[in-house]
C-alpha positions in Angstrom: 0.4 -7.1 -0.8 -2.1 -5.1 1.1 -3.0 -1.3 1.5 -2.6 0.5 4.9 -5.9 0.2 6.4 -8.6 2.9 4.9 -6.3 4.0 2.6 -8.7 3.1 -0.3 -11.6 4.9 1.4 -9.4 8.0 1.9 -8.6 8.4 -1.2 -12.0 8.3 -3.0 -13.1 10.5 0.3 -10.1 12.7 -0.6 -11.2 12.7 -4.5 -14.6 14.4 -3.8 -12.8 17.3 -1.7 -10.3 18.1 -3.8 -9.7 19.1 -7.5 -6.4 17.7 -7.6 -4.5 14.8 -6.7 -1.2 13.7 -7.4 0.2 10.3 -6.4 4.3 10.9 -5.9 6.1 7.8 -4.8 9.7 6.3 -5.3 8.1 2.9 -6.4 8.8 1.9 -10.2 6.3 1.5 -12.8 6.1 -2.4 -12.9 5.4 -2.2 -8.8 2.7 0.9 -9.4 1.1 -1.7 -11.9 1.3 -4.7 -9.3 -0.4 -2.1 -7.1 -3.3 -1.2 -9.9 -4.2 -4.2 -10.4 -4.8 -5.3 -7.3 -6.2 -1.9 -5.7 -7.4 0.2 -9.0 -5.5 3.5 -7.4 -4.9 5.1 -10.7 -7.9 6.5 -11.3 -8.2 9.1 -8.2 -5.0 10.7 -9.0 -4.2 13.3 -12.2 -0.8 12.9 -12.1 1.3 10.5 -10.9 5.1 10.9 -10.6 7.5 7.9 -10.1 11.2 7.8 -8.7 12.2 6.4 -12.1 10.7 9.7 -13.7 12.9 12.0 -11.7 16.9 12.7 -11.9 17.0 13.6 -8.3 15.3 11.2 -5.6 13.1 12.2 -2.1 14.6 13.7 -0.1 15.2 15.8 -2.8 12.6 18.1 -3.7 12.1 17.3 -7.7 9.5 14.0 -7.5 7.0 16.9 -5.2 8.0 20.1 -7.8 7.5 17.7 -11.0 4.2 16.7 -9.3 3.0 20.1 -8.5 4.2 21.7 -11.9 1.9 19.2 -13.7 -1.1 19.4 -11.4 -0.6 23.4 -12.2 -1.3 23.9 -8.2 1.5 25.7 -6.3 3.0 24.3 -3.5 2.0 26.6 -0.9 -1.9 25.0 -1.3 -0.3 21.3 -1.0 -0.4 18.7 1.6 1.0 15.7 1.4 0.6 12.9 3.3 4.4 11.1 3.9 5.0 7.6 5.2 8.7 8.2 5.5 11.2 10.8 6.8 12.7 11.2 3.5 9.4 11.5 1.9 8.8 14.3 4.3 11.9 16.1 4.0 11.2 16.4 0.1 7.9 17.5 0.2 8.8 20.1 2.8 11.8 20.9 0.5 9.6 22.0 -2.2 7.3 24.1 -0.4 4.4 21.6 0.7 2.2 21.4 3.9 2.8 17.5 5.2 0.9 15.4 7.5 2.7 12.1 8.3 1.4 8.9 8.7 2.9 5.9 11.1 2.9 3.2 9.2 7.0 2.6 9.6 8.1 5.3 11.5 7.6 6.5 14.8 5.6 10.1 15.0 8.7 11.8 16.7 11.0 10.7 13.4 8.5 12.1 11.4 8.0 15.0 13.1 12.0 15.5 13.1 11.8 15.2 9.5 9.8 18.3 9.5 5.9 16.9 9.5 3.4 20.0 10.7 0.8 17.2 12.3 1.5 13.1 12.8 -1.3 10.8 12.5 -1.9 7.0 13.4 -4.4 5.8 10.6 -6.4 8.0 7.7 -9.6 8.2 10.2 -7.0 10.7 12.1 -5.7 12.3 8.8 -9.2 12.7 7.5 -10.1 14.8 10.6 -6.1 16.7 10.5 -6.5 17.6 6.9 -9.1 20.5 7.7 -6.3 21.7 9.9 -3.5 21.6 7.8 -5.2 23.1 4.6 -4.2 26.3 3.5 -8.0 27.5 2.5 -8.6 26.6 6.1 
C-alpha cells in the first residue's frame, strides 16, 4: 500500500492553510485503519466520514453534506479534491468547489463529471487551490 506521490506533504501543507479539514472517502473503517497505521493521516483531518457511516453512497451527495455539517463550514467555501468521477459528482452534488486529481481517471472523465480544474500530481493542486478557493 502506498500513497499517491506528495500526498502526505500536501496534507500537512494543506493543514497550515486551512482551519478545516475533512477526510470523506467510501473506504471502511478496518481499511482507514490499515491506512493510519501505515501513513498517520488521522491527525490532519477534524472529521472524517466513511461510506459505512452514510445511508446514501457518492455519487450521492450525503458522505460531502455529513462532512460539511460537522466541520460547521458551508459548502459554498469547500473544495475537494476527488480521485473519481463519482467522487466528483457528489461533492459537486452538495454544493462543493472540486479539483480532480489523475490518479485513475483521465482529466476529460473528470472534468465530465463536473470538476472546475484537473490536476496531474498535488505540486499542480497546491498551486490550483488558490484558484479555486472561494476567499480567493
Amino acid at each position: 500500500m502506498t500513497t499517491v506521490p506528495g500526498a502526505l506533504d500536501f496534507i500537512a501543507k494543506a493543514r497550515e492553510s486551512f482551519p478545516h479539514m475533512a477526510l470523506v472517502s467510501s473506504a471502511t473503517e478496518p481499511d482507514l485503519m490499515v491506512s493510519e497505521k501505515r501513513f498517520g493521516l488521522l491527525k490532519w483531518f477534524d472529521v472524517i466520514q466513511l461510506g459505512e457511516d452514510t445511508l446514501h453512497h457518492k455519487p450521492h451527495p450525503e458522505p460531502y453534506l455529513k462532512a460539511l455539517c460537522k466541520l460547521g463550514v458551508p459548502a459554498s467555501r469547500a473544495v475537494v479534491i476527488e480521485d473519481s468521477p463519482n467522487g466528483i459528482r457528489s461533492a459537486c452534488a452538495a454544493g462543493c468547489k472540486v479539483i480532480g486529481i489523475t490518479t485513475g481517471f483521465t482529466a476529460a472523465e473528470l472534468m465530465e463529471a463536473g470538476a472546475e480544474v484537473v490536476a496531474t500530481d498535488f505540486r499542480e493542486i497546491a498551486k490550483l487551490i488558490n484558484q479555486v478557493h472561494p476567499d480567493n
